[in-house]
Structure formats: C-alpha cells, structure tokens
C-alpha positions in Angstrom: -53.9 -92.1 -114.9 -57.6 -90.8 -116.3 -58.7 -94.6 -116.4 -57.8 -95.0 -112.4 -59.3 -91.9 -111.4 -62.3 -92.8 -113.7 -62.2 -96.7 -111.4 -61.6 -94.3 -107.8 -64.3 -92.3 -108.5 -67.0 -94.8 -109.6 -65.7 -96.9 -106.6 -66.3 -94.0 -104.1 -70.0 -93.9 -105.5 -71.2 -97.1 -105.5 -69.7 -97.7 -101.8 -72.2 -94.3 -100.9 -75.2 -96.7 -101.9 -73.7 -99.9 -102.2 -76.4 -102.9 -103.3 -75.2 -105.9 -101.4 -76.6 -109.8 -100.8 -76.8 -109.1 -97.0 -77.9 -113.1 -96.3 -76.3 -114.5 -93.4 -75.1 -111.0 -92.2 -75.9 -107.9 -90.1 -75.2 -104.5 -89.3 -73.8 -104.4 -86.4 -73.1 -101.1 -83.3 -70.6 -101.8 -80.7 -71.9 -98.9 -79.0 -74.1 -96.1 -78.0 -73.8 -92.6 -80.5 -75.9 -90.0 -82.1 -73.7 -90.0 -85.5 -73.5 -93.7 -86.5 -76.4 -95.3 -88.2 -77.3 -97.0 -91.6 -79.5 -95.1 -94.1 -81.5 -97.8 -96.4 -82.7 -97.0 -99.8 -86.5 -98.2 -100.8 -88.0 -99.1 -103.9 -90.6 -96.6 -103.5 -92.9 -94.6 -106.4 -96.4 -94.1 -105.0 -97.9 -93.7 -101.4 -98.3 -96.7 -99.4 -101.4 -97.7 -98.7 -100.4 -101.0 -96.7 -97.4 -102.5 -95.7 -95.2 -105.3 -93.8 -92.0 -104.8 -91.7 -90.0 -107.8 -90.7 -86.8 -107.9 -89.1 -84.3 -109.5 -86.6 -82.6 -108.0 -83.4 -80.3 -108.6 -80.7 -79.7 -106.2 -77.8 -78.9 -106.1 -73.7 -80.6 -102.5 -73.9 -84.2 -104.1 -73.5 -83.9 -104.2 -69.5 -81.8 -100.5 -69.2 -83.5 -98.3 -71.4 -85.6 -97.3 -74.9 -83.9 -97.8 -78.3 -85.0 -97.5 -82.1 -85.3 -100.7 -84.3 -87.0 -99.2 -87.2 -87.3 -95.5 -88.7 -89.5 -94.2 -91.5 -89.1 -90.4 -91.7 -90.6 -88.2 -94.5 -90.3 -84.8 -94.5 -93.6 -83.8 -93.2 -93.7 -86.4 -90.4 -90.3 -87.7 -88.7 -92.4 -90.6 -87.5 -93.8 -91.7 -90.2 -93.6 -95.3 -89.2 -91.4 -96.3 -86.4 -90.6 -99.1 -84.0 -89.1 -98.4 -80.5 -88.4 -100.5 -77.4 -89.9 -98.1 -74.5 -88.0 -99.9 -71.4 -91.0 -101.4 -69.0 -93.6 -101.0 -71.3 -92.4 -102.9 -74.7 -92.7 -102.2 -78.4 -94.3 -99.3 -79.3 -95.8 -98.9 -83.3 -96.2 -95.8 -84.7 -97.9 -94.9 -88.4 -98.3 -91.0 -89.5 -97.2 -89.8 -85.7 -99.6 -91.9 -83.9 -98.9 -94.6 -81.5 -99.8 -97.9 -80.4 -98.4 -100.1 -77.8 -97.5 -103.8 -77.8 -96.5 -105.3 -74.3 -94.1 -107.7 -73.8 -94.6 -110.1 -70.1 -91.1 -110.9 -69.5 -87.4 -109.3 -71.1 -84.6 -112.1 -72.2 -81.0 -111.3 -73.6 -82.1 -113.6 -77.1 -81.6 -112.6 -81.0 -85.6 -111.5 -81.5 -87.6 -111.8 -84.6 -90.3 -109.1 -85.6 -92.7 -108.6 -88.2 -95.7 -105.8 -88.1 -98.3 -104.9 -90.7 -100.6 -101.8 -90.9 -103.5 -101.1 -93.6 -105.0 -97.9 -94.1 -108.9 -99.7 -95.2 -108.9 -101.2 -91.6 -106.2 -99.0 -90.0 -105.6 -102.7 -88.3 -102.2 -103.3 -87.1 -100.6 -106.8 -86.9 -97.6 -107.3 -84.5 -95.3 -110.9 -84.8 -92.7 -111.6 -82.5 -91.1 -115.0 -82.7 -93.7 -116.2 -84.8 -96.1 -115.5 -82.6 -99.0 -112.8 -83.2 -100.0 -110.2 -80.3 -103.5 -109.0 -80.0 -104.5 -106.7 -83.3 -104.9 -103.1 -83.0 -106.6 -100.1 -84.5 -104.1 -97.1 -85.9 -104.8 -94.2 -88.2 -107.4 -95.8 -90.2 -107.5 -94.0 -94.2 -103.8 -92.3 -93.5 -101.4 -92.9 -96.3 -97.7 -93.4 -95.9 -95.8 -90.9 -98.4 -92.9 -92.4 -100.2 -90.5 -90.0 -99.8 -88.8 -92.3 -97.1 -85.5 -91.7 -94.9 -85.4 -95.0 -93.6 -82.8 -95.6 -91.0 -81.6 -98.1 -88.8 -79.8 -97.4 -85.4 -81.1 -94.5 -84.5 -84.7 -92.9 -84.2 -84.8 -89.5 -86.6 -86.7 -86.3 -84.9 -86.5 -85.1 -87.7 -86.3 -86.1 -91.4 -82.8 -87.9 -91.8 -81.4 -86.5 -88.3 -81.2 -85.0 -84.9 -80.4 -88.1 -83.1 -80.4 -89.2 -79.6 -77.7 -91.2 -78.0 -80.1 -92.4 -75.9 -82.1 -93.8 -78.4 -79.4 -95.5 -80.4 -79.7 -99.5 -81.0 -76.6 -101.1 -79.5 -76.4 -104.7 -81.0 -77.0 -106.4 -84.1 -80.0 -105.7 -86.5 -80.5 -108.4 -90.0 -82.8 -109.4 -92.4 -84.7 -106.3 -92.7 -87.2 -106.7 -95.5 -90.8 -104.5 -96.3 -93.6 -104.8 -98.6 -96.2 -103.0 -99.8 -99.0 -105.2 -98.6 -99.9 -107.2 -95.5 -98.6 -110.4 -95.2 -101.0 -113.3 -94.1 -100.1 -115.2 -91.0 -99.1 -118.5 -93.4 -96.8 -115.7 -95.3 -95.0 -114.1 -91.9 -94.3 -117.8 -90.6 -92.8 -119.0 -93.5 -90.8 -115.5 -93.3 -89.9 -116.0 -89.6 -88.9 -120.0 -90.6 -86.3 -118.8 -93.4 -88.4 -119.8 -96.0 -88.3 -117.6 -99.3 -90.7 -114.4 -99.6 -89.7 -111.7 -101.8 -89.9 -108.5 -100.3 -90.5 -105.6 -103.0 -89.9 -102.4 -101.0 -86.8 -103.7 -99.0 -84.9 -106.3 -99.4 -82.1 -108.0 -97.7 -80.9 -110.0 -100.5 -80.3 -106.8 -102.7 -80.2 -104.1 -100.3 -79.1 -100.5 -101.1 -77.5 -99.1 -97.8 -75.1 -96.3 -96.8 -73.2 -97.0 -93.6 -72.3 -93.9 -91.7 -70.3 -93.7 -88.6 -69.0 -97.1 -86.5 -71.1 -99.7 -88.0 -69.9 -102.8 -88.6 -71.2 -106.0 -91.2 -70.8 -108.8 -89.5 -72.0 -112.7 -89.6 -75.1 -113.3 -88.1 -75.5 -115.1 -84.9 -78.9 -116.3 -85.2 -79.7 -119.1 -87.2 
C-alpha cells in the first residue's frame, strides 16, 4: 500500500509539469474560455538580452476577432513579450509593454508559421511568417527581458499568470513552439520554418515542460 501511494503521488507530480517529446503534435482548444490554457516552463537563469520566438498556428478567429498566440508575463510587466492577432490590423509585437505592428494584406483559413526576434543593442525586431520576413522594426532599444517568465499559451495574461479574457482566447491548434536566447539569422529561421534541426535552448518542443489546465487537448498535428 505505501509503495502505490508512493507511485500515485509521484505520478500526480510529474503530470503538473510533465516533460514530453511534443514532435508531430499540438495543443489543441475546441473553444473559446477564460480558464483553459497551457502554462510552459523555460530554461531561464539570467535576463534576456535577445531572443527568437517560432511557432505554428491554426485558427478561423483571424477574420472575427483578436486572439493571443504567445504570452510572456513577469511580475512587473504582464506584457512582457506578447504576440496577438488584432482583427483588421494583423500581428501585433510587444517587448517590456510596448508595441509594434506587423500588417498582414489578405486573411486565409491555413496552419501559419511564425518566427520573431527582438535585440536590446539594436532594439530591431524581425518578424517571419511562412518563411517570409516583413519589414524590420525599432522596439524598446537597451530594455531587458527579466527571466522570471509566466509563459502561456491560449490565452493573453493581464496580469502575471491570469485575469483572462474569453475574448482573447486562441481557438485552434498551436505546435512547435520553441525560443532562444539569441536572434536567429535568416539562413537559421528558414531551415527552422523547413523542419530542419535547430536546437532551441529556452523552449523546446522536443522536451517541453508544460501544465495543461482546463479543456486542452494534445493532438496530431495537421500541418506537415
């Protein structure tokens, strides 16, 4: 009896911040909520002073309304870094609680792929999609990113690990979610965006640490 209560209990703990080979799946939510979301757990130790986020995503919301892809909270500055789809505008980037915008010409129902990079040197901002690079920006040149990270995915944090909107919620599919601490080169994001091996050292897919709250769902992908 002691030795399955010992097995119950270390199951029950390493399902709260399970480390999973996520290749070839993604999280996926059915539907609109403020309570369901996936909490991701970074290899961080020290400020960053640079970094790369590159993902994949697959929505209908694009045409109907705004919706979170990507949130960085700390607990002085619940946008920290975050990426949002602002319905007739595009993507929006935002480092330290200042924002960029990215437009976007025309809206299809398509699994997307993303990649963005900021440095504090430059403050220059890099933003992929499909491979293909917008027009660099300018954002909050010399800030630096603290490392106390609540990084979550469905939902955009007000503040640090909560007070969500169901009107900001991600309904679809989100995979291959990987960071690093330094800009990629465009050689780098293309071989990323092709499949093609990169390892990420902040987040990474193939050994993520997650905690899946609410009605979230891990799923095959279903983009190639």
């Amino acid at each position: 009896m002691e030795k399955l209560l010992c097995f119950l209990v270390l199951t029950s703990l390493s399902h709260a911040f399970g480390q999973t080979d996520m290749s070839m799946k993604a999280f996926v939510f059915p539907k609109e909520s403020d309570n369901s979301y996936v909490t991701l757990k970074a290899r961080l130790t020290k400020p960053l002073k640079a970094f790369t986020v590159c993902l994949h995503f697959y929505t209908e919301l694009s045409s109907t309304r705004g919706y979170s892809i990507f949130s960085y909270a700390t607990k002085r500055q619940s946008n920290e870094i975050l990426i949002f789809w602002s319905k007739d505008i595009g993507y929006s980037f935002t480092v330290g609680g200042s924002e960029i915008l990215f437009e976007v010409p025309e809206v299809t129902v398509a699994p997307v792929h993303i990649c963005t990079s900021w440095e504090s040197a430059s403050g220059i901002v890099e933003f992929w999609v499909n491979g293909k690079p917008r027009v660099r920006k300018s954002l909050k040149r010399g800030y630096t990113v603290r490392e106390d990270a609540s990084i979550i995915l469905g939902q955009e944090q007000d503040s640090f690990g909560g007070s969500f909107e169901t009107q900001q919620s991600l309904v679809g599919d989100i995979g291959n979610v990987n960071m690093w601490d330094f800009v990629l080169s465009p050689d780098e994001i293309s071989t990323v965006y092709l499949g093609g091996p990169f390892s990420p050292n902040v987040l990474d897919w193939g050994t993520l640490k997650y905690e899946v709250q609410g009605e979230v769902f891990i799923k095959p992908q279903l983009w190639s």
